[in-house]
MARPA-778287 format. One record per residue: residue number from 1; x, y, z of N, C-alpha, C in turn. Coordinates in pm, whole numbers. Layout:
N
+-----+--------+--------+--------+--------+--------+--------+--------+--------+--------+
|   k |    nxx |    nyy |    nzz |   caxx |   cayy |   cazz |    cxx |    cyy |    czz |
+-----+--------+--------+--------+--------+--------+--------+--------+--------+--------+
| NUM |      X |      Y |      Z |      X |      Y |      Z |      X |      Y |      Z |
...
+-----+--------+--------+--------+--------+--------+--------+--------+--------+--------+
***
This chain:
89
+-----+--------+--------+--------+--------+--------+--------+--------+--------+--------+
|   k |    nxx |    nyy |    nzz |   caxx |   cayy |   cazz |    cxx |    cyy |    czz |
+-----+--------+--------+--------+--------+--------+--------+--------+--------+--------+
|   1 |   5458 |  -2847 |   1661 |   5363 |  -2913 |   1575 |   5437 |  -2953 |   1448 |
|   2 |   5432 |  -3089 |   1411 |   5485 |  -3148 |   1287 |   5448 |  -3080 |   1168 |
|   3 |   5487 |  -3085 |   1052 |   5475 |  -2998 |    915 |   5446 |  -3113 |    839 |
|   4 |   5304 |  -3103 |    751 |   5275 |  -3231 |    665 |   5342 |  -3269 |    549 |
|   5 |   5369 |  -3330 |    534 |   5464 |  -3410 |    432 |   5410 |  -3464 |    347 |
|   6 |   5318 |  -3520 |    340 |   5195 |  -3646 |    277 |   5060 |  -3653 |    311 |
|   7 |   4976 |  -3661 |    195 |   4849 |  -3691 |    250 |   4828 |  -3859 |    270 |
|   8 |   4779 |  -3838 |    424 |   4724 |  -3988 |    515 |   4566 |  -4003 |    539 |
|   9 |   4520 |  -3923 |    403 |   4370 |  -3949 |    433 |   4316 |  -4049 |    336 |
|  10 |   4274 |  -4138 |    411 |   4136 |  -4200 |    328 |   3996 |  -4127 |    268 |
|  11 |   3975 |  -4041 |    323 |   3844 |  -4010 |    277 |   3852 |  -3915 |    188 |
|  12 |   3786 |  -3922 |     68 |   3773 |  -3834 |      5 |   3776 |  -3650 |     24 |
|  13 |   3862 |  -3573 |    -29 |   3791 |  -3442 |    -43 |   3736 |  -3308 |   -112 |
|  14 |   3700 |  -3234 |    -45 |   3660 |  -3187 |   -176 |   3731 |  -3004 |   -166 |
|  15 |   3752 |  -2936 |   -261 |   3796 |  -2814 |   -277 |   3707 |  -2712 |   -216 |
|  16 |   3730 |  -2599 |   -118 |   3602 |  -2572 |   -110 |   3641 |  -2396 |    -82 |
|  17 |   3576 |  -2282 |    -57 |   3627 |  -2183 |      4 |   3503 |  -2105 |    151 |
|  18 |   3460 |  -2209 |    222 |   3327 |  -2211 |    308 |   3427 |  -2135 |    427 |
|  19 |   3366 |  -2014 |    505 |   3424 |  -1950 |    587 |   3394 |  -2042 |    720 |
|  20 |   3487 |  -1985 |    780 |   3506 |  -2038 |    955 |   3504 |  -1959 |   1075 |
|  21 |   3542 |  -1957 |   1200 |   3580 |  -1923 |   1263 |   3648 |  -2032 |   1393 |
|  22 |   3799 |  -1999 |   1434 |   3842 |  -2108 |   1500 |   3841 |  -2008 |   1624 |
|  23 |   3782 |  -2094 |   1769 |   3803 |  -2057 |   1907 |   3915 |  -2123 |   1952 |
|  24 |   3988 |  -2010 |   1970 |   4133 |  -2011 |   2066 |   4064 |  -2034 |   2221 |
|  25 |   4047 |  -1966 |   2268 |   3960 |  -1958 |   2419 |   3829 |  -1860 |   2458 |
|  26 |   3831 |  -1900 |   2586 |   3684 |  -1815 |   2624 |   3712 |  -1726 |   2531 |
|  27 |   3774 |  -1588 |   2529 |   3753 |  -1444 |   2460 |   3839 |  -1414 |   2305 |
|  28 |   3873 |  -1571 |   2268 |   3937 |  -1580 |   2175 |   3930 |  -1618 |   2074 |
|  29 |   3929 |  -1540 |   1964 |   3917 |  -1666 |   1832 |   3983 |  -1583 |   1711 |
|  30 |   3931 |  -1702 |   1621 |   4036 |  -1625 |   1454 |   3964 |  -1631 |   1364 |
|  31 |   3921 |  -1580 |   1279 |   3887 |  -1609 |   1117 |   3968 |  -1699 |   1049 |
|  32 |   3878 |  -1770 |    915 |   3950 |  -1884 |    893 |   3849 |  -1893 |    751 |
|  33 |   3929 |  -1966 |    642 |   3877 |  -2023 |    548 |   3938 |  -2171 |    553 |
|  34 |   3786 |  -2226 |    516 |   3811 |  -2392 |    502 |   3916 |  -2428 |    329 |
|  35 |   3970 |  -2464 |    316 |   3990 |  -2512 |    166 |   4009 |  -2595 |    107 |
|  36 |   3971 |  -2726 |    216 |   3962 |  -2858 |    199 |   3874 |  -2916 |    267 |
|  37 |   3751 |  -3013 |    266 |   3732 |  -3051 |    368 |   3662 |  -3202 |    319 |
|  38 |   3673 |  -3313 |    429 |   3605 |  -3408 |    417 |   3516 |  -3443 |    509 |
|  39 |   3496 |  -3612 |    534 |   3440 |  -3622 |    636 |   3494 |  -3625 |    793 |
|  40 |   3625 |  -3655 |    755 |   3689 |  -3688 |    895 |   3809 |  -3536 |    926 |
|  41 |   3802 |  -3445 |    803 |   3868 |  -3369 |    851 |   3874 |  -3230 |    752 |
|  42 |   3935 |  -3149 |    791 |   3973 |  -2949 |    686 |   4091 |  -2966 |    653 |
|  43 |   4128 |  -2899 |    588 |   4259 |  -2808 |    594 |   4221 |  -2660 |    591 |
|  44 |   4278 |  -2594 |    716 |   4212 |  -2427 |    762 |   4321 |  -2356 |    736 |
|  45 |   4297 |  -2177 |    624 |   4381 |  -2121 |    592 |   4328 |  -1986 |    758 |
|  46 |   4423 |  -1990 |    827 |   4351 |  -1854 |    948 |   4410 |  -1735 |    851 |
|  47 |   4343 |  -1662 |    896 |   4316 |  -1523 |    883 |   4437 |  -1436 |    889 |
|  48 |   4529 |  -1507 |    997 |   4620 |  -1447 |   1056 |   4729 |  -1560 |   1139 |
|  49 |   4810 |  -1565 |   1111 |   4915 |  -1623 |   1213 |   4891 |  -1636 |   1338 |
|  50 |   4916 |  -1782 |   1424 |   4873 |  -1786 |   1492 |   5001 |  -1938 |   1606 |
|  51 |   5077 |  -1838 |   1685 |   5191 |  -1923 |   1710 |   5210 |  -2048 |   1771 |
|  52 |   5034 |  -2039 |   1889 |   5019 |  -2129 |   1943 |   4936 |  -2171 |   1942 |
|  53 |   4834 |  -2292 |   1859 |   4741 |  -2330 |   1861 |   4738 |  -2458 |   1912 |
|  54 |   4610 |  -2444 |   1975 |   4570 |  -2547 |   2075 |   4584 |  -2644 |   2032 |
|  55 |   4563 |  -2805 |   2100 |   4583 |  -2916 |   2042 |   4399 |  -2952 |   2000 |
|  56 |   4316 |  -2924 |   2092 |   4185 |  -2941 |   2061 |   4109 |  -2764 |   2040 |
|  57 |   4021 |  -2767 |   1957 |   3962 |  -2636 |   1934 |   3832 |  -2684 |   1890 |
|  58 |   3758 |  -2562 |   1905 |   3602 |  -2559 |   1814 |   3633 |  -2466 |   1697 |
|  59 |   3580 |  -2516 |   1591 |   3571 |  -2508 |   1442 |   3389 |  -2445 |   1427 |
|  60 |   3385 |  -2339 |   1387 |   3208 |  -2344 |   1321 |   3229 |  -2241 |   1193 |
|  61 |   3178 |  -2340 |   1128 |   3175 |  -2352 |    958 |   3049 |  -2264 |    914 |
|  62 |   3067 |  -2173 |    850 |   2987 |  -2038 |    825 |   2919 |  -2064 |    693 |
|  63 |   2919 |  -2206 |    632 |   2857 |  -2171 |    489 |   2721 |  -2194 |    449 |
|  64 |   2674 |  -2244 |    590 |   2505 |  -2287 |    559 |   2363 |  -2201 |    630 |
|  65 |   2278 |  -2170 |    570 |   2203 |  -2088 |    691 |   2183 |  -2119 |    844 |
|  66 |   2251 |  -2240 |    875 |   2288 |  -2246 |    965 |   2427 |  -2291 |   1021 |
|  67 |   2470 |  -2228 |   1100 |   2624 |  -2252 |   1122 |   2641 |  -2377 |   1174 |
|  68 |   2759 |  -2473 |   1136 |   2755 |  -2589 |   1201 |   2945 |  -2606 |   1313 |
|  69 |   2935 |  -2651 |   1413 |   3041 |  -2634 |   1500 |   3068 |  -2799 |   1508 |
|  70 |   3225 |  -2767 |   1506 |   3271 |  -2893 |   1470 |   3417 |  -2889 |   1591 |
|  71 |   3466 |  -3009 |   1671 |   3543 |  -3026 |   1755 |   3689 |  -3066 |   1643 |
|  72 |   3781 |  -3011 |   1670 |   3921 |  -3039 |   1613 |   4045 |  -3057 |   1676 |
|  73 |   4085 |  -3171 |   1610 |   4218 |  -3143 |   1672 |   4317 |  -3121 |   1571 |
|  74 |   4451 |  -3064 |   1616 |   4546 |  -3008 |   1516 |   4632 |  -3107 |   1488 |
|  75 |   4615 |  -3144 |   1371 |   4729 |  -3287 |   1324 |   4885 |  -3203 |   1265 |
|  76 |   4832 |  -3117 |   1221 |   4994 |  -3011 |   1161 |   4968 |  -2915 |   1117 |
|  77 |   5061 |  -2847 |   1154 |   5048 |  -2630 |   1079 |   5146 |  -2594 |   1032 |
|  78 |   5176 |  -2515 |    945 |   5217 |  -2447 |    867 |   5213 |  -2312 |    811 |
|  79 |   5284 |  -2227 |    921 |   5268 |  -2080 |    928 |   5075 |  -2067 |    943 |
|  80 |   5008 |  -1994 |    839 |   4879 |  -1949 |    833 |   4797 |  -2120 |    833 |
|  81 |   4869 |  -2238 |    761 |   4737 |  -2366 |    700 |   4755 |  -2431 |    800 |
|  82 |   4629 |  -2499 |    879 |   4668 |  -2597 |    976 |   4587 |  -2721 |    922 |
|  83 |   4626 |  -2858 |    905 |   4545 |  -2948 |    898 |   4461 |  -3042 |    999 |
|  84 |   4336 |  -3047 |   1037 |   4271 |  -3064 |   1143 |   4190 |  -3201 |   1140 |
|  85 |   4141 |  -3243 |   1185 |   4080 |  -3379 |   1241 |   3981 |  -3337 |   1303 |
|  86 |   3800 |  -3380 |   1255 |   3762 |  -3385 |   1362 |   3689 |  -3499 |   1450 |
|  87 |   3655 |  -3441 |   1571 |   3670 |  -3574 |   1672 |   3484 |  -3541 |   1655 |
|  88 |   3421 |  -3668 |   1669 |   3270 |  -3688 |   1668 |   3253 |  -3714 |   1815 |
|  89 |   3201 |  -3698 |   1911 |   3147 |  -3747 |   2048 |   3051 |  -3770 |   2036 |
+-----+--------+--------+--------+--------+--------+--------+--------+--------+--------+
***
């Protein structure tokens, strides 16, 4: 996975510290704080190191009385920060 160099976003974002949780697989997942996020995408600090992350994952964002789950893909990581994309279907 490439290491970001530059921000290539158009969309605005905003600072944030809204908890997560990222699914690795069926019995798998990580804790995660959001600390960026816009409309088209996060930047996720995990919980914990994590060597191989998927190219697509589910994202659900813990900060509203209701949780909202969001499809991602991994644009670049960096030890614990990964910067993510997500895909709308």
């Amino acid at each position: 996975m490439s290491t970001m160099t530059h921000n290539t976003r158009s969309e605005r974002r905003a600072d944030t510290e809204i908890r997560g949780q990222v699914k690795l697989g069926t019995f798998s997942s990580v804790q995660c704080t959001v600390t960026d996020l816009s409309v088209g995408g996060a930047k996720l600090l995990l919980e914990k190191p994590i060597k191989k992350i998927p190219k697509r994952f589910s994202l659900t964002l813990l900060s509203d009385h209701q949780p909202k789950k969001r499809t991602c893909v991994c644009r670049w990581q960096e030890d614990e920060l990964l910067g993510v994309e997500f895909h709308y279907s």
